[in-house]
Every structure is written in structure tokens, then in C-alpha cells.
C-alpha positions in Angstrom: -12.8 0.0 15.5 -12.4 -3.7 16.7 -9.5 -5.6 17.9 -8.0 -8.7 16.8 -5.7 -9.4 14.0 -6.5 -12.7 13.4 -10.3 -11.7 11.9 -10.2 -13.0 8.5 -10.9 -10.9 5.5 -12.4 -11.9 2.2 -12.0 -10.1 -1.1 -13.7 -10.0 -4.5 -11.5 -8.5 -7.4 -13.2 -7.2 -10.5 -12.0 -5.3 -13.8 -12.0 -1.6 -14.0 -12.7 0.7 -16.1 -9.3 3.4 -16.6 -9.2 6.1 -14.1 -9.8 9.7 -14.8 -7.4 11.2 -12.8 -3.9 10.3 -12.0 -3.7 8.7 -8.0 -2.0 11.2 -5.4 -1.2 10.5 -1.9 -3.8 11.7 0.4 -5.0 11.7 3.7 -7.5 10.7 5.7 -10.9 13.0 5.2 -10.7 13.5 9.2 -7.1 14.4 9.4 -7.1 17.1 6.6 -6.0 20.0 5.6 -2.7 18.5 5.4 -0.3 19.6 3.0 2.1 17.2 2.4 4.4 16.6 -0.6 3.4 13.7 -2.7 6.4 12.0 -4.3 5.3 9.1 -6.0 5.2 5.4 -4.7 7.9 2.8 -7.0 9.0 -0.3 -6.3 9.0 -3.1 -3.5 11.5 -3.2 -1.0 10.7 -6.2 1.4 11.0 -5.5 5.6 10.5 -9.0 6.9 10.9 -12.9 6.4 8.0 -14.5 6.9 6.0 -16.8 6.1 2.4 -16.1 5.1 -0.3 -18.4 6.1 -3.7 -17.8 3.9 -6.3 -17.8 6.5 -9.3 -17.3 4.2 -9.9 -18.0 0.4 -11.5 -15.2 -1.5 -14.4 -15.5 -4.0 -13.5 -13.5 -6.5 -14.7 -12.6 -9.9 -13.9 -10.1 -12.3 -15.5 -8.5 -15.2 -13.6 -7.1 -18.4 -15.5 -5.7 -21.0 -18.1 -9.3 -21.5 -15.3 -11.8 -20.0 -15.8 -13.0 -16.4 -12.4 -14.8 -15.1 -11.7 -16.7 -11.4 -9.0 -16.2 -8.7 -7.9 -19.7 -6.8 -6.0 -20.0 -3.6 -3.2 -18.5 -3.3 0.6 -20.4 -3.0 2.2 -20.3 0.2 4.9 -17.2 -0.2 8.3 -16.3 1.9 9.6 -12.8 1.6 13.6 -12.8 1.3 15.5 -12.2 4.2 15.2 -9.5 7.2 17.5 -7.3 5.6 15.5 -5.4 2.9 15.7 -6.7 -0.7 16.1 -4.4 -3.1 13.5 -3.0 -4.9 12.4 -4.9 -8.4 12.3 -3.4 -11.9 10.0 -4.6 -14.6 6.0 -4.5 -14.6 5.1 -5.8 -11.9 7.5 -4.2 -9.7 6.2 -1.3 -11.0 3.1 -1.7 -9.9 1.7 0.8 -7.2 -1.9 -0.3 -5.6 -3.7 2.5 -4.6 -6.4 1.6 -1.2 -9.4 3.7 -0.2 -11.4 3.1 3.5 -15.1 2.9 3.0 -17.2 3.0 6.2 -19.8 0.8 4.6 -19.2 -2.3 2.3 -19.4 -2.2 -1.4 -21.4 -3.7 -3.5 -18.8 -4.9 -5.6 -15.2 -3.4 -5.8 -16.5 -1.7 -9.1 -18.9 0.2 -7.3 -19.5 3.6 -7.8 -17.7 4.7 -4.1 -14.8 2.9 -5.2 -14.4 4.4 -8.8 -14.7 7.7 -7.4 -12.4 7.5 -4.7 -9.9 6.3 -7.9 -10.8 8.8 -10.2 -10.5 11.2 -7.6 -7.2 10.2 -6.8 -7.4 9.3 -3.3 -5.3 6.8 -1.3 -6.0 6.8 2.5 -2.8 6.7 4.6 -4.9 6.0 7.9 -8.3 6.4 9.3 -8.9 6.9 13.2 -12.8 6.3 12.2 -14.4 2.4 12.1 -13.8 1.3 8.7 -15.9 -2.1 7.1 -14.5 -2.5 3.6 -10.7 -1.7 2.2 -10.5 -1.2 -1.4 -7.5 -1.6 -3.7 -6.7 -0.8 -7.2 -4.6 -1.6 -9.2 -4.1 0.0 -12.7 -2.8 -1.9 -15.5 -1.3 -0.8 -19.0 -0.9 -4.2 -20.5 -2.5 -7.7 -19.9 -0.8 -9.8 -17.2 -0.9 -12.9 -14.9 -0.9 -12.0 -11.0 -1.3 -13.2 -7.7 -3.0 -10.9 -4.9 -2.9 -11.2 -0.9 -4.0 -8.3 1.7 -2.1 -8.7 4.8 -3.3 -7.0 8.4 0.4 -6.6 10.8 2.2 -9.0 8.6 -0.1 -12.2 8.1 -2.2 -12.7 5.1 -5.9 -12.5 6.2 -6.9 -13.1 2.3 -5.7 -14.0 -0.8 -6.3 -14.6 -4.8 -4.0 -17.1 -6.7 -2.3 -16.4 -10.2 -5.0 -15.4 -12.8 -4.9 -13.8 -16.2 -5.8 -10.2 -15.6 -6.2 -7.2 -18.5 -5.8 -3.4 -18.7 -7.0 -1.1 -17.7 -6.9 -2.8 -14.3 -8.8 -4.6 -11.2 -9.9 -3.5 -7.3 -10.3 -6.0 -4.5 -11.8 -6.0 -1.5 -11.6 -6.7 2.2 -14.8 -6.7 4.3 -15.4 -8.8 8.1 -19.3 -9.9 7.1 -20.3 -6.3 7.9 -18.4 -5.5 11.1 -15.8 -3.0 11.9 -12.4 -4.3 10.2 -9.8 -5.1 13.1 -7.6 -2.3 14.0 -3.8 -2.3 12.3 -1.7 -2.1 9.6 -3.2 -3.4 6.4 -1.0 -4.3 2.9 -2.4 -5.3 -0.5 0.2 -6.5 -2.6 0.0 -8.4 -6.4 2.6 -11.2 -7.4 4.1 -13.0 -10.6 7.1 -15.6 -10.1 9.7 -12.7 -10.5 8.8 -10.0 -8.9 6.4 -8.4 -6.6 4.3 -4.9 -6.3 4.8 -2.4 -4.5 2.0 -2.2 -1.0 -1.1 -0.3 -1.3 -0.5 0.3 3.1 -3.3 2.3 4.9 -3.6 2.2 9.1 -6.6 1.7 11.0 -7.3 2.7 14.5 -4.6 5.4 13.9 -4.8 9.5 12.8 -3.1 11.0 9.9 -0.2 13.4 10.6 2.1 15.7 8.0 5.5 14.7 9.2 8.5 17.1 8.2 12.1 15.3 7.8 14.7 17.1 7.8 18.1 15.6 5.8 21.2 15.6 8.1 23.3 13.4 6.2 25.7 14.8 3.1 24.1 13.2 0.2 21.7 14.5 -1.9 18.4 11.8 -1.3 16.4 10.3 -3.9 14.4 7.6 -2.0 12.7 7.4 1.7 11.3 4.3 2.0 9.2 4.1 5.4 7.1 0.8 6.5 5.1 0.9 9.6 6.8 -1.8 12.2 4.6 -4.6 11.7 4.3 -4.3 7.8 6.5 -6.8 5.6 6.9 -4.4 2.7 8.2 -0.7 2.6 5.9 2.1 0.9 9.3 3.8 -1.5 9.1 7.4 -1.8 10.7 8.4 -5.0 11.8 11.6 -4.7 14.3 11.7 -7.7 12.8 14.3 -9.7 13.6 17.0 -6.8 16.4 15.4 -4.7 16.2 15.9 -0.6 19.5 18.2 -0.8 21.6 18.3 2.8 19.4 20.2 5.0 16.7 20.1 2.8 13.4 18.9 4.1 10.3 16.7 2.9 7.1 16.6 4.7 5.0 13.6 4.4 1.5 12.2 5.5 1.6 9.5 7.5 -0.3 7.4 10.5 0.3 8.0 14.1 2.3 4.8 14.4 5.9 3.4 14.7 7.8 3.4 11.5 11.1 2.2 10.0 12.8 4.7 7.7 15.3 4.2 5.2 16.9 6.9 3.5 18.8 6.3 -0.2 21.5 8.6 -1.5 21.5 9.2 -5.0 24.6 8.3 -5.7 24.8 5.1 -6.1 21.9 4.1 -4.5 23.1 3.2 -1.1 21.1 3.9 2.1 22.8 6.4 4.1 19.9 6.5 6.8 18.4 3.6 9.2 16.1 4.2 11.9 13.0 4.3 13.9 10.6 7.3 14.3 7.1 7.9 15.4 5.4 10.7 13.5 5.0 14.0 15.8 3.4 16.9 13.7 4.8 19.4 16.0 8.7 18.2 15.5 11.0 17.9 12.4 12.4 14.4 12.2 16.0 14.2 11.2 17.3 11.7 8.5 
């Protein structure tokens, strides 16, 4: 892996064709067997304000069925405050990116790696291994105009401006010209003027671990939502369908790095939980 966050990072969106499997949270090939659970990812819930500076514009084309369509530059964006927003409903809030590591560029995000790793299910949490291309997907079920960005530790390192896209869905991609991508936390978001994804988040330069939690407040919990330090959005656990009962426990995949957690009751949807915790495989981490 390399250092320095300020490496700028291009990406090239295309159309793709619908997955074949369902997307499940898994980690990194050199970290496994893990056996975490796998609530799914909803929502965005924004961490930080700032202000996101694009530091390279992306050359993007995509490719649906015999139509090719352009990305421009994107706007400049601010995120809402430092307390986190609560999360968005409607399409695009709904939206859930899905990111694979590739040690070796892609042709083209449509390429064949990249369609397997979709159909296959796979979104990498974190990758202790050099890394030259990040992948994201994003899987559509109706047409609709976006925006995309990738952000490494909070700063937009490339970006797509608002563009007509269609089901079944896009990728895009990061590369540095062939080199090792910097080391940190990476975030691919997708934009409209309401609303905004949730983050495709994978950590590089950082092993996957299966952290346990361990629920010590007196609410039943239907949503973690857990964003590495520097990261401006939350990854939202939705664990609804099976509540995190008092004393009840979760185990989760996630990188070897400094995370904030938020816990949500659910009743009445208010976070019961704040705090900081570094993953540790060999401890239970309370909530």
C-alpha cells in the first residue's frame, strides 16, 4: 500500500447488466472465515460538515443496451451539520453501493472481475493487501438522474456530475494510473438535489475483523450505524427484522480501525448509544 491521501483518483462509470445474486456483506478474501451477521445496509446518515473539494474530473462513459451517456463535473457539495442527519427515505436514499478491491485495474468497470465480484455478492469491508482499482455498483430498479463522488478520509478524490442513468444499474471506478491506491478510508456515494445514498465504505491498509456487540442498554435495537473516524457518512445496519434485544448480541465485520457507533432503539427511533470503539476480535464490545 502507499501513503498519501491527497493522490487523486479517476473513475469511469458504465451500465450494468442486473446482478445474479442478491449483494451480502463480506470480507476481505485474506481475513476470512469470518462469520459475521449480515443485516442489510439502508439509508444515509451524514457524520461530518464539510466541504468537498473535487480534485480530479472523471472521464466517464456508460453503456446501456446501444446508448452511450457522459458524466460532467461534479457541483461543489456540504454535508449538513456535525450532528448526524437523519437518514433519507425515497429512491435514492435507498440506494446501497456495493465496492469490491481489485489488485489489478479493470478494463472497464463492466469487466468481467467486477461482474463477478457483483454477482457473487461480494462487498470488501477492508483489504490489508495493495489494492490499484476500487469498484462500485450501484443497482438500479427504475431510470434516474444522479450525481457520484468517491471520497478517501473525507475529501472527494473524484467525481461525476448529474446524468441520466437507467436500470438495471452502473459501476465506477477509482484507479492511481496503475499504482497502489493510497492507504485509508474510501466512500462512494450517488446524489440527486434531495437526497443522498447510502456509502459503498471499504478500508485500505487495514485487516478485517468479526466484532461481537453486546447490547447493554434496555431497548430493543433496530439500527447500528458505525462510520470509520475520518468517513463523512455512516454505513446503517438495519437490523429490524431481528431486533438486538437487551443483552442480545450482533457480530459484525469490520476494518481494524477507529469507528463511531450509534446505536437506535426501536421505539421511536431515537439513538440510545454514542461512542468510540476500535474493533478487537478477541473482546465483546458493549453498546
Amino acid at each position: 500500500m502507499t501513503d498519501g491521501a491527497d493522490t487523486p483518483v479517476e473513475g469511469e462509470p458504465t451500465a450494468l447488466p442486473p446482478p445474479e445474486a442478491v449483494p451480502a456483506e463480506t470480507a476481505s478474501a485474506a481475513a476470512e472465515p469470518l462469520t459475521p451477521s449480515r443485516p442489510p445496509r439502508v439509508g444515509s446518515v451524514v457524520v461530518h460538515d464539510r466541504h468537498r473539494v473535487v480534485l480530479g474530473v472523471a472521464t466517464a462513459v456508460a453503456l446501456a443496451v446501444a446508448s452511450v451517456f457522459g458524466f460532467r463535473l461534479l457541483r461543489l457539495l456540504t454535508d449538513a451539520s456535525d450532528e448526524p442527519s437523519p437518514p433519507v427515505e425515497g429512491p435514492v436514499g435507498e440506494l446501497v453501493p456495493f465496492v469490491v478491491a481489485l489488485a489489478e485495474p479493470p478494463s472497464s468497470p463492466g469487466a468481467p472481475e467486477v461482474l463477478a465480484a457483483l454477482n457473487g455478492g461480494r462487498h470488501d469491508i477492508a483489504v490489508d493487501t495493495d489494492v490499484s482499482a476500487l469498484c462500485a455498483t450501484v443497482a438500479l430498479d427504475e431510470d434516474v438522474s444522479l450525481a457520484g463522488w468517491w471520497e478517501l478520509n473525507g475529501e472527494t478524490v473524484a467525481s461525476t456530475s448529474t446524468s441520466d442513468l437507467t436500470a438495471p444499474g452502473f459501476a465506477d471506478c477509482v484507479t492511481a494510473d496503475g499504482e497502489a491506491l493510497p492507504d485509508g478510508t474510501y466512500q462512494f456515494v450517488v446524489a440527486d438535489d434531495d437526497a443522498v445514498s447510502a456509502p459503498g465504505t471499504v478500508v485500505l491498509g487495514a485487516a478485517a475483523v468479526a466484532q461481537q456487540f453486546l447490547n447493554e442498554t434496555d431497548e430493543p435495537l433496530c439500527q447500528l450505524r458505525l462510520a470509520p473516524l475520518q468517513a463523512d457518512f455512516f454505513d446503517v445496519f438495519d437490523t429490524s427484522a431481528a431486533p438486538i434485544e437487551p443483552d442480545g448480541s450482533i457480530t459484525l465485520a469490520l476494518a481494524d480501525v477507529r469507528y463511531r457507533l450509534e446505536a437506535v432503539a426501536c421505539d421511536g427511533g431515537d439513538v440510545v448509544s454514542r461512542r468510540q470503539i476500535r474493533p478487537d476480535a478477541s473482546a465483546v464490545r458493549t453498546i
